[in-house]
Each structure stands twice: as structure tokens, then as C-alpha cells.
C-alpha positions in Angstrom: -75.6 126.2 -151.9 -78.5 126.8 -149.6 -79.6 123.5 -150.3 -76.8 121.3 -150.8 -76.8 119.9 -146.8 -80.5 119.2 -146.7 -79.8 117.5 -150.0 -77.2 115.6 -149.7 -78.6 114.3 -145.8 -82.3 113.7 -147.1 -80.4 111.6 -150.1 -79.3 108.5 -147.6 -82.3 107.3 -147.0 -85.9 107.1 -147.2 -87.6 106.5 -143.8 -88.9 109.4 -142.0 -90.9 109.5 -138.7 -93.3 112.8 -138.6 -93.2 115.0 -135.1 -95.6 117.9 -135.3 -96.5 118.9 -131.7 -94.6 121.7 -129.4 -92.5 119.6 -127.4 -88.8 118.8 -127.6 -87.7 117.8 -130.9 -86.2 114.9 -129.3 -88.9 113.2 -127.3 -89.4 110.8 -130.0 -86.2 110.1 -130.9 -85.9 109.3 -127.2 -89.3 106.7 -127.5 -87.4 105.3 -130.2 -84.4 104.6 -128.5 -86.8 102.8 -125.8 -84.3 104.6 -123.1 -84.5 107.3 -120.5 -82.2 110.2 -120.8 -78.8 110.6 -119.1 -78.2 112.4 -115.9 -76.2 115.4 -117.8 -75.4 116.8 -114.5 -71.3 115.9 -114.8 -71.5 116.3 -118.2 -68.8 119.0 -120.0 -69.6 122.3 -121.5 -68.5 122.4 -125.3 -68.8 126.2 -125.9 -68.1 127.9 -129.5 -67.6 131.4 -129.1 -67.1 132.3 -132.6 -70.6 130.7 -133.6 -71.9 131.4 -130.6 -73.4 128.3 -129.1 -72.5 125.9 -126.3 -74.2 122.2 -125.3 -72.9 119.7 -123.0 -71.8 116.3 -123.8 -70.8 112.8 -121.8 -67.4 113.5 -120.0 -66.0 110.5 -121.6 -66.6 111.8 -125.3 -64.2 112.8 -127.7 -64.5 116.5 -129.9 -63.1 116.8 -133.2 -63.9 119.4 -135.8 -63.7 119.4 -139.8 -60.5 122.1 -140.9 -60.9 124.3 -144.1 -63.4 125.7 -145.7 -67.1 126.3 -144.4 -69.3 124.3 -143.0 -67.6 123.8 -139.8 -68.5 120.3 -138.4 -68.4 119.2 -134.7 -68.0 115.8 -134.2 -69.0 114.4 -130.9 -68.3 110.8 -130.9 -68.5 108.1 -127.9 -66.4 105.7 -126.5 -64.8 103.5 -129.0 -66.7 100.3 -128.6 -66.4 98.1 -131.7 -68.0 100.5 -134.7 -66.1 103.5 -136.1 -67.7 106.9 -137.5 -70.4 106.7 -134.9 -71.1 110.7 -133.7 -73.5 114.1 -133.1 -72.5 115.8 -136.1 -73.4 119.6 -135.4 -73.1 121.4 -138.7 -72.3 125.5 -138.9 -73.9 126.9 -142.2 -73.4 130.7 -142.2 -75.6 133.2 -144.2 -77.5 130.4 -145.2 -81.1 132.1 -144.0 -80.2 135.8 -145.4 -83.9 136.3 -145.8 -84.2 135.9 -141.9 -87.3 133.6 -142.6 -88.6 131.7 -139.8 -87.5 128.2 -139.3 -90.3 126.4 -140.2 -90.5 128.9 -143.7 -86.6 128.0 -144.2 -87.3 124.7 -144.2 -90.4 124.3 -146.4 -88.5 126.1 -148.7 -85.4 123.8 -148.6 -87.7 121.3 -149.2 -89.4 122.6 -152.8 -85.5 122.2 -153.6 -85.2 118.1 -152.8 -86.7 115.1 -154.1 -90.2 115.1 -151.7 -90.6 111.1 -152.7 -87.9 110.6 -150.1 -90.1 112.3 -147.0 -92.6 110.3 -146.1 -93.2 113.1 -143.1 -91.3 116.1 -141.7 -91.8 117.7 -138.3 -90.9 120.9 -136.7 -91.2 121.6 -132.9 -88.4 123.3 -130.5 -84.9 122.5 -129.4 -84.4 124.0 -125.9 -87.4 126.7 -126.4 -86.2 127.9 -130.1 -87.4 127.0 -133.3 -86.3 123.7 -135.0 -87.5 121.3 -137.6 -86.1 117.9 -138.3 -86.5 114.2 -140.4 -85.3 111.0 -139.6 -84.5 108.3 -142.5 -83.5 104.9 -142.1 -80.4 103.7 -144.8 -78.2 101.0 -144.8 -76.3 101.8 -141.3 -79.6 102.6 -139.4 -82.1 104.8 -138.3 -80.9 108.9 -138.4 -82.4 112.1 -137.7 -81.3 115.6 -138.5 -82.6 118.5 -136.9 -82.5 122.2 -138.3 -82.2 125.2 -136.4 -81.4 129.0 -136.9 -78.6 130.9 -135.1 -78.8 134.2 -135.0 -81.0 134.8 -137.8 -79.1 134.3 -140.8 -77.0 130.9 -139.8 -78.5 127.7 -139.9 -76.9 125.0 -137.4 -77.7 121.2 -137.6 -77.7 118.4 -135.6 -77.4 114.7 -137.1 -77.4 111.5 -135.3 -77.9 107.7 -135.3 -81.5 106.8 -133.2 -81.8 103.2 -131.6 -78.5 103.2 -130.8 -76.8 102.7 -127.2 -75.7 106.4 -127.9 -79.1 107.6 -129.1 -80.1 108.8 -125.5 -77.1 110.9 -125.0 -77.5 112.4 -128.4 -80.9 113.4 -127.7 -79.5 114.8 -124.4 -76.9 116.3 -126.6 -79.3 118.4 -129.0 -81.8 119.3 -126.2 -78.9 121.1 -124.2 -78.2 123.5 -127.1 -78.0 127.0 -126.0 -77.2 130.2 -128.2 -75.6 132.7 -126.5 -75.9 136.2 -126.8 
């Protein structure tokens, strides 16, 4: 099961743009997107207690989560303008990382599992200071990326998005507020 997320996300498309330096994850989805990021000042505080995470989103945003069994999915979507199933999709995989191996070894080794024709390049970086690795793709509704993280050792959280979109910016925003709290 370990894989089946990476699998299924890395199986809608086949364009991926390669980020390998210690910055945010995000600053090249941001260059992509052409647009500087939102004042996140007003923004609202979404905080999950039983994962143990929080990150703020546009005050005008809606939250829904999936119901049943595990993952748990977030779904931060926008102001209705025109195109449904637009959102930040944060995904909750628990025990997925039992080995506690670092990020970066997590994902290589997700990655022996899928189809590697489909990555042209893969990145990891940070996503507010902790260790996160991501891919973009491009399929038939646009450009995506999906970025991986740990929390708390064993969980792996994820973060997937449309880029060059007029929400890209605040999605961006989105992922770099993450926080795990203690």
C-alpha cells in the first residue's frame, strides 16, 4: 500500500519539472505561475490536531475532507469561478514510513516501485525548513505538482495542486505555510 498514492498520482501524467537546490519546494512552482505570492497575513488557520499539522489558507476558501476509511484528504478549494474540482489536496498516509527513513530515502524508494518512464526529473528541497520531495506532471487538465513530506516519522503527508493557474500562487502559499506541531 505504501505505494499506491505515488502510483496512482505519477500515473496522470508525464511532464515533470526537476527542483534540486535547498530552497522552498515551491519557488518554482511560483516562477511557473509567473505570479508573486499572496499577502497571507488575513489568511485563516486550518489546524488538525489529530494529525498534528496546521497551514493557513485564503479566508474566502472552502474546507471539505474525504469520510471513511484512511487516507484522510483535505480539500481546500477556491472561490467557485466557472471550473469545478479545482483544490490543495493534502493527503494523510499513516504508518506509511515505518522504517523512519529519511524523506529523500522514502521517496527513491517509492520510486523503484513506479513506472520511471513517466519522470522525466524529481526534486527534493524543504517545505517550511523540513524535508520534502515533489514532481510535477502535466495531463489533460493541466500542469500539477505533488509534494511529499514526513510527519512525525512514520506518516507521510502530501500536498497536490494545479500550477499556472489563477490559484497556483495561493497554493504555493498554502504548502509553504505548513507547520507540524509538536
Amino acid at each position: 500500500m505504501g505505494t499506491l498514492l505515488l502510483v496512482a498520482t505519477i500515473g496522470r501524467g508525464d511532464h515533470i519539472l526537476a527542483h534540486h537546490n535547498q530552497t522552498s519546494i515551491n519557488e518554482s512552482a511560483q516562477d511557473a505561475n509567473s505570479a508573486k505570492s499572496p499577502d497571507t497575513s488575513k489568511w485563516k488557520v486550518y489546524r488538525n490536531e489529530k494529525y498534528g499539522f496546521q497551514v493557513k489558507y485564503p479566508e474566502t476558501w472552502a474546507i471539505s475532507s474525504s469520510r471513511g476509511t484512511p487516507p484522510e484528504i483535505i480539500y481546500f478549494r477556491g472561490p467557485y469561478r466557472g471550473v469545478i474540482g479545482q483544490a490543495l489536496n493534502v493527503t494523510v498516509q499513516l504508518n506509511m514510513n515505518p522504517r523512519k527513513l529519511s524523506m529523500e530515502e522514502w521517496f527513491a524508494q517509492q520510486l523503484r516501485a513506479v513506472d520511471t518512464k513517466k519522470i522525466e526529473a524529481k526534486g527534493c528541497s524543504t517545505v517550511a525548513g523540513q524535508p520534502a520531495c515533489f514532481f510535477e506532471n502535466t495531463n489533460k487538465s493541466g500542469k500539477e505538482r505533488f509534494v511529499y513530506t514526513l510527519l512525525h516519522e512514520t506518516d507521510v503527508l502530501s500536498f497536490d495542486y494545479k500550477i499556472g493557474t489563477e490559484d497556483g500562487p495561493s497554493y504555493a502559499a498554502i504548502v509553504d505555510s505548513f507547520q507540524v506541531l509538536n
